[in-house]
C-alpha positions, -999 to +999 in steps of 0.1 A: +037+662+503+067+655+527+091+622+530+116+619+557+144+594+563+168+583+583+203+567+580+220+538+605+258+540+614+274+513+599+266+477+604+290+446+612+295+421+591+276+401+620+248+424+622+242+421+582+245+382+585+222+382+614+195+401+594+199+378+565+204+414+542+235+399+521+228+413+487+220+451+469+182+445+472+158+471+478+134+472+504+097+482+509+065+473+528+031+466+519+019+487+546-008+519+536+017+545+551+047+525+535+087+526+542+110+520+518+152+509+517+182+507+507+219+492+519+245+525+513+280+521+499+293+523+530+272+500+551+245+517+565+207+515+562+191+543+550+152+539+555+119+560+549+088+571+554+060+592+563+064+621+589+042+648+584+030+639+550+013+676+541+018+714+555-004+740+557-006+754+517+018+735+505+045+752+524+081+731+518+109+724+540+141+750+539+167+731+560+154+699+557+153+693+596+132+663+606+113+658+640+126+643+668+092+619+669+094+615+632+128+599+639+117+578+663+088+564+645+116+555+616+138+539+637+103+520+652+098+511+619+136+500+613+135+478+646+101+459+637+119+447+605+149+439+623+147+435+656+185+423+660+195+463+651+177+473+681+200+502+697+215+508+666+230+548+663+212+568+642+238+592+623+215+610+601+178+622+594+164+646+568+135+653+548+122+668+519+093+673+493+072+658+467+049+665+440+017+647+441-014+652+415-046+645+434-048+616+411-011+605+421-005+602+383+027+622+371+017+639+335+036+652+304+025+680+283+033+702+256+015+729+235+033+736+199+015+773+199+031+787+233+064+765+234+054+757+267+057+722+283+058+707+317+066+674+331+060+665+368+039+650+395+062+619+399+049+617+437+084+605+449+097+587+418+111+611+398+147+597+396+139+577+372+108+592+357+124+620+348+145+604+325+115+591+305+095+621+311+127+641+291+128+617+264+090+621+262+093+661+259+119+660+235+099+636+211+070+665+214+088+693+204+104+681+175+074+666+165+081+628+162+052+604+162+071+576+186+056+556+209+069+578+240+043+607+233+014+580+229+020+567+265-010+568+294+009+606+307+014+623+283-012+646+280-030+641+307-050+662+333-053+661+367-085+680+383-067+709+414-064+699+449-092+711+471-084+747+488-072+751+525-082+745+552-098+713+531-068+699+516-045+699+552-071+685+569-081+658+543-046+648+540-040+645+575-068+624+582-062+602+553-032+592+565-045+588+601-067+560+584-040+547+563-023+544+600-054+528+617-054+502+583-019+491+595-025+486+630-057+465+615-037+441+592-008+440+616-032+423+639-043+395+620-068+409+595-069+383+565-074+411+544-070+447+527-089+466+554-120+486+545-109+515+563-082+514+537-103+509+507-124+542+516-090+561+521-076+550+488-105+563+470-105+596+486-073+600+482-078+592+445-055+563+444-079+537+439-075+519+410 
């Protein structure tokens, strides 16, 4: 699946006062088709999101060029959460790719007869998964009985994504009803909406 973001010029010390953003805190939503921030070294605001979330089979980004609309529904996004930055310059926008499981569960494995292991999946957390999922490996080869190769992932299986055409149009629509959940809940719904609920489980993060 795809992520894009985009990154603000650099904010007064006004404009951070007037936005109330004083400290090094990260930032998400609760929204279905989420965003997610940070405050840069230098004083910008970098913020993402959902563009196109899939491509036709699997297909990946080479340049990392983002649409002109996905942009604009970023910096929509950007403005809604603060509306003093409206006008703000956008200096940058990218985007890139991530590995989901159809169960959105990232999984570690190893098989002692091949030699062969694989970690992965971290649908958009790997940063710091990685780390754990390394550790986790290691632990498997060389045998040790810690708790790292005990933990919920390791081991586990994920049934394949449906085949094309299936899959792009599945995910597309899901998050077309992830989108119609928000616009719900945004306007006064007292509750997770059930259009939501049915996405979640067909996307196979339902808990």
């Amino acid at each position: 699946m795809n992520s894009a973001i985009v990154v603000t010029e650099p904010l007064t010390d006004a404009q951070w006062d007037a936005i109330g953003w004083a400290g090094e805190e990260l930032l998400g939503d609760e929204a279905h088709a989420y965003c997610y921030a940070q405050r840069t070294a230098d004083g910008r605001i970098a913020l993402g999101g959902r563009g196109v979330p899939y491509r036709f089979g699997s297909r990946t980004d080479v340049d990392g060029r983002t649409q002109d609309w996905t942009v604009e529904s970023l910096r929509t996004t950007l403005t809604s959460l603060f509306p003093t930055l409206a006008g703000i310059g956008l200096d940058h926008a990218w985007c890139g790719v991530l590995g989901v499981p159809r169960d959105w569960s990232a999984s570690v494995s190893y098989d002692p007869v091949t030699g062969l292991g694989h970690a992965g999946g971290y649908v958009g957390s790997g940063l710091t998964a990685t780390n754990l999922a390394g550790r986790t490996l290691r632990d498997l080869v060389l045998g040790r009985d810690t708790d790292l190769v005990h933990l919920p992932w390791t081991g586990h299986r994920v049934r394949r994504w449906e085949p094309e055409p299936l899959r792009w149009a599945g995910v597309h629509a899901l998050y077309r009803l992830f989108r119609a959940a928000d616009r719900r809940e945004d306007g006064g719904l007292g509750r997770t909406s059930r259009v939501a609920r049915v996405a979640n489980r067909v996307a196979g993060r339902a808990t």
